[in-house]
C-alpha positions in Angstrom: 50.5 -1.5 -0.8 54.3 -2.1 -0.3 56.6 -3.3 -3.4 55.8 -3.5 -6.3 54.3 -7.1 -7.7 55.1 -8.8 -11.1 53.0 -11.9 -12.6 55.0 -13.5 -14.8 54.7 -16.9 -16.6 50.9 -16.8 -17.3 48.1 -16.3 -19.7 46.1 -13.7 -19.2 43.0 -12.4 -20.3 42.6 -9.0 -22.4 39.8 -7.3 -24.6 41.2 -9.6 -27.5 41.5 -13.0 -25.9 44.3 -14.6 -24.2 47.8 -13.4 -24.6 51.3 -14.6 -22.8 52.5 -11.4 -21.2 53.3 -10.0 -17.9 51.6 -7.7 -15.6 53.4 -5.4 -12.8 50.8 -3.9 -10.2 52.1 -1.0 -7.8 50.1 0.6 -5.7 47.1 -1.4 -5.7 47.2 -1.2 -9.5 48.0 -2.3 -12.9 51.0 0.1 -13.7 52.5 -2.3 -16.7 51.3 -5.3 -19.1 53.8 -6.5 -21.5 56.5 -9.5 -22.3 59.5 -9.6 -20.2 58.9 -6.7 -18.4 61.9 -5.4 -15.9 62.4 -7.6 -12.1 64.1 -4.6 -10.6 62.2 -3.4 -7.6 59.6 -6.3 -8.0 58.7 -9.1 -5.9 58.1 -12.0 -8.7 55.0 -14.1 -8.4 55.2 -17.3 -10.5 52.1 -17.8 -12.1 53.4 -20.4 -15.1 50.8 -23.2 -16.2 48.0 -20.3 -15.1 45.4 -18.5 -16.3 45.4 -14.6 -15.5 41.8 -12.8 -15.7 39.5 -9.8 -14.2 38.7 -10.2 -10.6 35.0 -11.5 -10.4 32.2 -9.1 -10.3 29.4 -10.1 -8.8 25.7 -8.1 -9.5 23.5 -9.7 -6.7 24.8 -10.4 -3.6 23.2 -10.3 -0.5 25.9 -11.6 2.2 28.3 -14.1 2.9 30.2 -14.7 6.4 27.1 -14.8 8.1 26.4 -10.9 7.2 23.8 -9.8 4.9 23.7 -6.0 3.2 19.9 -6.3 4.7 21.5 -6.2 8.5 22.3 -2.4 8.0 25.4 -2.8 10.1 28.1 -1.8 9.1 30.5 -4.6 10.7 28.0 -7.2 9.4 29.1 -5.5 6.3 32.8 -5.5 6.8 32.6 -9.4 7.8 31.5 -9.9 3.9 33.6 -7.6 2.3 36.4 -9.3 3.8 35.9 -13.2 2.9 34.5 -12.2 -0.8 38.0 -11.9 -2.2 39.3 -14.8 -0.8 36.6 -16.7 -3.4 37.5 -14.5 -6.0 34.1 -11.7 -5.9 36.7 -8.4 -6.2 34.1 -6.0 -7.1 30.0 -6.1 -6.3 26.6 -4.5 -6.1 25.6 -5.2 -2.4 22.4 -6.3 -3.0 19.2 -5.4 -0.3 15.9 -7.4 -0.6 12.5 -6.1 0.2 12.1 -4.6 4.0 10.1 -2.2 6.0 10.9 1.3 4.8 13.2 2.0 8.2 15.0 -0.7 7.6 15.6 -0.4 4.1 16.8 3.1 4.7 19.2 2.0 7.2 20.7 -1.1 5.2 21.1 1.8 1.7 23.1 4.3 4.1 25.3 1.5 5.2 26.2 0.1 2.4 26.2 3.4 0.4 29.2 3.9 3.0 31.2 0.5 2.0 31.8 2.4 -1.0 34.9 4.3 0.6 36.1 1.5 2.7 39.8 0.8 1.7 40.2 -2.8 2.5 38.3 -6.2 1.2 35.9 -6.5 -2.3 35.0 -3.1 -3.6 31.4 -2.0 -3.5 30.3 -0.2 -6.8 26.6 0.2 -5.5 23.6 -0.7 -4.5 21.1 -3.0 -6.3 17.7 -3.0 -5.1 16.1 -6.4 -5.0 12.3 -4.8 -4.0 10.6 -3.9 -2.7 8.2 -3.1 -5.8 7.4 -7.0 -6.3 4.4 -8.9 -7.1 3.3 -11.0 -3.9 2.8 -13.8 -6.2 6.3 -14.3 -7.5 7.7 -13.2 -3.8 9.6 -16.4 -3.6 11.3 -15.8 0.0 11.0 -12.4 -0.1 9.1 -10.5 2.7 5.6 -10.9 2.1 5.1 -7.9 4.5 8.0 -5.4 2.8 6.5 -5.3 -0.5 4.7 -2.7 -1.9 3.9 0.0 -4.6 6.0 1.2 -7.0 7.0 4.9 -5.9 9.6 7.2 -7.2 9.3 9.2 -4.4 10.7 6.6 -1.9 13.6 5.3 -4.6 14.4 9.5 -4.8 14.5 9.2 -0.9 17.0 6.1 -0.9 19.0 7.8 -3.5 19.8 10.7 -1.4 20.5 8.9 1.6 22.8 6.9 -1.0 24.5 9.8 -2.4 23.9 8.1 -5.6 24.8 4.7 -5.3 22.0 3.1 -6.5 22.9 1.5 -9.7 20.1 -1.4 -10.3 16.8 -1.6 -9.1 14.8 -5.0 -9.6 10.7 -4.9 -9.6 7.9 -6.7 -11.6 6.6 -4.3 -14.5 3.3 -5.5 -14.5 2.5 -3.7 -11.2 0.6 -0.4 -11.1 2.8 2.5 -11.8 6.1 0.2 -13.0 6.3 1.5 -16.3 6.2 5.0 -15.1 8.9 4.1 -12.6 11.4 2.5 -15.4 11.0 5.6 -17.3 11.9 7.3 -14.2 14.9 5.9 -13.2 16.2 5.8 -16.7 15.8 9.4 -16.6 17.5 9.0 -13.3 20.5 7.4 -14.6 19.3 4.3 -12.8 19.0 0.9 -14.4 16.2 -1.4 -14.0 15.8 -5.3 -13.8 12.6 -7.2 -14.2 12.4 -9.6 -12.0 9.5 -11.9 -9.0 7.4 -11.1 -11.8 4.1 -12.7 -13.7 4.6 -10.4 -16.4 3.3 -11.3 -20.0 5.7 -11.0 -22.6 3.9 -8.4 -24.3 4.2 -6.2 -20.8 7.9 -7.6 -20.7 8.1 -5.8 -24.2 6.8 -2.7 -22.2 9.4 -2.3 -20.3 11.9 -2.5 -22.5 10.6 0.3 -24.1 10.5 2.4 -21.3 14.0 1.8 -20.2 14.9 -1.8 -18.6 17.8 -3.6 -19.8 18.1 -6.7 -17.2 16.7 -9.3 -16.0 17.4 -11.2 -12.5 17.8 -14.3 -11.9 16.5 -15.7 -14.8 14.1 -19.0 -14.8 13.4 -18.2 -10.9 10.6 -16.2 -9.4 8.8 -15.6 -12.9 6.5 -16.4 -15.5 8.2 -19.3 -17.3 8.0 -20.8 -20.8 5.1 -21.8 -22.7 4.2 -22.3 -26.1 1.3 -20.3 -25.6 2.2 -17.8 -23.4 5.7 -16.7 -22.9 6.5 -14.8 -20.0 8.9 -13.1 -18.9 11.8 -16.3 -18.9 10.9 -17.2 -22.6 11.1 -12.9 -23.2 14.5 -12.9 -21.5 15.8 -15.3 -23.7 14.4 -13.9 -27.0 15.3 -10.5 -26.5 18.9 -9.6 -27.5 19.1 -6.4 -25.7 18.2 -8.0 -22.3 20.9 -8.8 -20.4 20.3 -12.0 -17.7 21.7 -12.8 -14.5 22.0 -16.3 -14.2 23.0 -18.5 -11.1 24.5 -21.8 -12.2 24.7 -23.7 -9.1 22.6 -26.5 -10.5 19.6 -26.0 -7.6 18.1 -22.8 -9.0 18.3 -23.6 -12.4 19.3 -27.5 -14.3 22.5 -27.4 -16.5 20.1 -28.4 -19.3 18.6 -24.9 -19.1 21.8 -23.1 -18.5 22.9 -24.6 -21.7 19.7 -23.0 -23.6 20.7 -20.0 -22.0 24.2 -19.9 -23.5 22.9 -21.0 -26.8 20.1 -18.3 -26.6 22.2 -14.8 -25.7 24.4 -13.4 -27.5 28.0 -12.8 -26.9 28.0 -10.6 -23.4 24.5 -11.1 -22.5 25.0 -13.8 -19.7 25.9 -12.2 -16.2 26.6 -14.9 -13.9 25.6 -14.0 -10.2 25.8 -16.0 -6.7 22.3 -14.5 -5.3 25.0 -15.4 -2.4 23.6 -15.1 1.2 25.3 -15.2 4.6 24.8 -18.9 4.0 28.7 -19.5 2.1 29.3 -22.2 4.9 29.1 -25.7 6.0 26.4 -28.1 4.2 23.6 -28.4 7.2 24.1 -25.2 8.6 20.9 -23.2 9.7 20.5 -19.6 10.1 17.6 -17.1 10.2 17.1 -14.9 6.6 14.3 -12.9 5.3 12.5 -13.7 8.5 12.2 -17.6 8.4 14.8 -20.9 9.4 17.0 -21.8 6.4 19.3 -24.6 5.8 22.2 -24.6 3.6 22.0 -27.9 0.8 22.5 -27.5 -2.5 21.4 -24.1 -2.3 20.0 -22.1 0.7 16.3 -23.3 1.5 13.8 -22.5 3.7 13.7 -25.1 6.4 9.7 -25.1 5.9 8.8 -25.4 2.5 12.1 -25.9 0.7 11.8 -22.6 -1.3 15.5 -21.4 -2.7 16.8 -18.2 -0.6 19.8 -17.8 -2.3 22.9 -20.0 -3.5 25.3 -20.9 -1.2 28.1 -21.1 -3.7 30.4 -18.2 -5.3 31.0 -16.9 -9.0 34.6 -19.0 -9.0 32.4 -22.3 -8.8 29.5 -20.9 -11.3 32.8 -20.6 -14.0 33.7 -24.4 -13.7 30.3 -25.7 -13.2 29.7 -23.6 -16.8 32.8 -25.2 -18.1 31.9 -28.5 -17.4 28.3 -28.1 -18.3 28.5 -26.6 -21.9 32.2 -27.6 -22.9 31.4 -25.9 -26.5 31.9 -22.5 -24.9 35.0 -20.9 -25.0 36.1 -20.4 -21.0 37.1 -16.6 -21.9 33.5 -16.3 -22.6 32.3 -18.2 -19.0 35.3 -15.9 -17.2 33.6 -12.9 -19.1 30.2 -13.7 -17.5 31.5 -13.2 -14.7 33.3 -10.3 -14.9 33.7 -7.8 -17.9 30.2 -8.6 -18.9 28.6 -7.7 -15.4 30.4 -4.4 -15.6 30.2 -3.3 -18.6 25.9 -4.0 -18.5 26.0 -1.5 -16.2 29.0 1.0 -16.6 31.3 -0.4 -13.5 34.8 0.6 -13.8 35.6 -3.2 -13.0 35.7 -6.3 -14.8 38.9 -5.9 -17.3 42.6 -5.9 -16.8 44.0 -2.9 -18.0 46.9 -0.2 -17.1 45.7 2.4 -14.5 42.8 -0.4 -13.5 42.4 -1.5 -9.7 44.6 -4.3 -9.5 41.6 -6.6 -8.9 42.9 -10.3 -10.4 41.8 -13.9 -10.4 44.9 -16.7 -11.2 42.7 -20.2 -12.5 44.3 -23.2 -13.2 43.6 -25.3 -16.7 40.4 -26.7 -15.1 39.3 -23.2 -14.7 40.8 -23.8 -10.3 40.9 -20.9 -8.5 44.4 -20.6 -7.1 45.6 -17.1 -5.8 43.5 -13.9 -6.0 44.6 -10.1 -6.2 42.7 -7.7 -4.1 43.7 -4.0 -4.8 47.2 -5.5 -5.2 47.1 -7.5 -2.2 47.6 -11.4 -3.2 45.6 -13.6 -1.5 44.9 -17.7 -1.2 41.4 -18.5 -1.8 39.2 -20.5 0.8 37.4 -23.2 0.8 33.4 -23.5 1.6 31.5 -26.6 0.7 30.3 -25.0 -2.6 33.3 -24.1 -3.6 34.3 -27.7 -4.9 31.0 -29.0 -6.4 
C-alpha cells in the first residue's frame, strides 16, 4: 500500500460520537487513532473543516457500471467493484435477484469468488434477493425465476458459495417459508422478508422462527392499513426488525422516511441503494431483469414505469436523510449506512477502529462526500447524476 497515511485536522466518528483526533493507516489499515500523533514516515492528508466516518456498507446491491452480480461474469463484476468506492460503498453484500437455477448458480460462484479479490469495494457475501417470492409482489423481478421455497437448492448455492451467503430475502407466507427460516437460522444464515403479501400475524411468524430483516421497506409488500397491517406497518412496529430503506425520494416519499426514523429505534434503519448497473446518465436505457429500463428518478421499466432499482448511491441517501429529517443527529444517518448494516448481520465492516480495514469516507459540513479510503488507498469521488440530488 506504500507509505504510511495520516488524517489529521478532522472529526471523526467513533462508537461514542464524534471526537477530534487523528488516524494513521499503514498497510491498508488503521494502525493508530489519537491527537497529535507522530508525521515521521507519513504522508499527511489535510482533512481540517471535515468529517471522518466508516466507509459505507451497502446490503443490497445489484450492480453499478453497467455490471450486475446477476451477469455471473466475473469482469462484469470487477467493473462494479471498482467504481463503488469512488461513491463511497467500501464494503457490500452483492446482491443476485431471482433467475433460472443455472444461472443463479453461476452468478453465486462468481461473486462468492469477489470475496478474495484484492483491489476495489470489498464483498462480504452474498444476499439472495429470490428466488422464493410471491408472484404477486414480484415487482420487476423474473416472473419466470421464481419458485418454491427449498432448502435443498439454498444448501446447493451454499456449497458452491463456500459459505458466503449471508442474507436471503423471500415472502413467509409461501408454502414451506417458515420451515426454511428456521432452516437457515440453524444454518447460520439470516433471513429477510421481503415481495411479500404477508399478514402481520404471519409477519409475527417469522420472526419467531428466525428472521430479523426486512428489505426494502414500503416497496413490493403489503402496506398499511388500519385494518390490516401487513408486512410495512409490522416492520415498523417491531423493534427487533431491522429495515433496509432506500431514500432516493422515488421508491419511498420523505414523508415516509421520516415515520420510519421516528418509528425504529436507534440502529434499526439500514440504508441501502437497491443500486443497479443503472449509476449513470439521466435517460440512459439498458436491458435488466429481462425488460428495457430507463434511468429517471430511479430505474424504471420503460413499459409500465415499475421501480428496478435506484440509480443513486448510499453517499446521496445520507444528505437526502439530512435534509429530510434535520431532527436526526447526522452520526445516526452516517450509522445507517454503515455500522448499523454491519453489525445487523455480523460484517467485520462499518466502524473505524485499530487493526480495521482502512475503509473511510471524508464528508464535508453538508454531509459532501469529498475523498474516500479504499483499503488505504485515497480516492476522489465521482460524479453520476444521482449523486447531487
Amino acid at each position: 500500500m506504500g507509505s504510511a497515511l495520516l488524517i489529521c485536522g478532522a472529526t471523526v466518528l467513533g462508537g461514542d460520537g464524534w471526537q477530534q483526533c487523528e488516524i494513521r493507516i499503514a498497510d491498508g489499515r488503521v494502525a493508530e487513532i489519537g491527537a497529535a500523533l507522530a508525521r515521521e514516515g507519513a504522508q499527511a492528508l489535510d482533512a481540517a473543516g471535515l468529517r471522518v466516518a466508516p466507509g459505507l456498507v451497502d446490503l443490497h446491491l445489484h450492480g453499478a457500471a453497467d455490471g450486475m452480480f446477476e451477469d455471473g461474469d466475473a469482469a462484469s463484476a470487477r467493473r462494479i467493484l471498482a467504481v463503488l468506492p469512488r461513491l463511497g460503498t467500501t464494503a457490500l453484500l452483492a446482491t443476485i435477484g431471482a433467475l433460472p437455477a443455472e444461472a443463479l448458480r453461476r452468478a453465486v460462484e462468481v461473486a462468492a469468488a469477489a470475496m478474495a479479490w484484492r483491489d476495489g469495494a470489498r464483498v462480504l457475501g452474498i444476499h439472495l434477493e429470490g428466488p422464493f417470492l410471491n408472484p404477486a409482489r414480484g415487482g420487476a423481478q423474473r416472473p419466470d425465476a421464481l419458485r418454491a421455497p427449498s432448502i435443498e437448492e439454498i444448501d446447493d448455492l451454499q456449497r458452491r458459495a463456500g459459505g458466503a451467503i449471508r442474507l436471503v430475502t423471500l415472502a413467509p407466507e409461501l408454502p414451506g417459508a417458515l420451515a426454511l427460516i428456521a432452516a437457515l437460522r440453524r444454518r447460520g444464515v439470516y433471513t429477510s422478508l421481503g415481495h411479500s403479501e404477508a399478514s402481520a400475524d404471519v409477519v409475527d411468524a417469522a420472526v419467531a422462527a428466525g428472521a430479523t430483516h426486512v428489505t426494502h421497506l414500503f416497496n413490493a409488500m403489503s402496506g398499511l392499513h388500519h385494518r390490516a397491517p401487513g408486512l410495512a406497518a409490522a416492520g415498523l412496529t417491531q423493534d427487533a426488525l431491522f429495515v433496509e430503506l432506500i431514500a432516493d425520494g422515488a421508491h419511498v416519499d420523505r414523508r415516509m422516511v421520516d415515520v420510519v426514523w421516528r418509528c425504529k429505534p436507534a440502529g434499526r434503519v439500514l440504508l441501502i441503494s437497491d443500486g443497479v448497473a443503472g449509476l449513470g446518465e439521466a435517460g440512459d436505457r439498458l436491458q435488466l431483469f429481462g425488460a428495457e429500463c430507463v434511468v429517471s428518478d430511479a430505474v424504471r421499466r420503460v413499459s409500465d414505469g415499475c421501480l428496478v432499482g435506484g440509480c443513486a448511491p448510499l453517499a446521496t441517501a445520507i444528505r437526502r436523510i439530512a435534509r429530510w429529517c434535520p431532527k436526526v443527529p447526522p452520526a445516526d444517518i452516517i450509522r445507517a449506512a454503515s455500522e448499523s448494516p454491519a453489525q445487523s448481520l455480523g460484517l467485520d465492516a462499518g466502524r473505524i477502529a485499530v487493526g480495521d480495514v482502512a475503509d473511510l469516507v471524508l464528508l464535508d459540513a453538508d454531509l459532501t462526500l469529498r475523498r474516500v479510503s479504499c483499503r488505504g488507498r485515497v480516492l476522489d469521488p465521482v460524479g453520476i447524476a444521482g449523486m447531487a440530488k
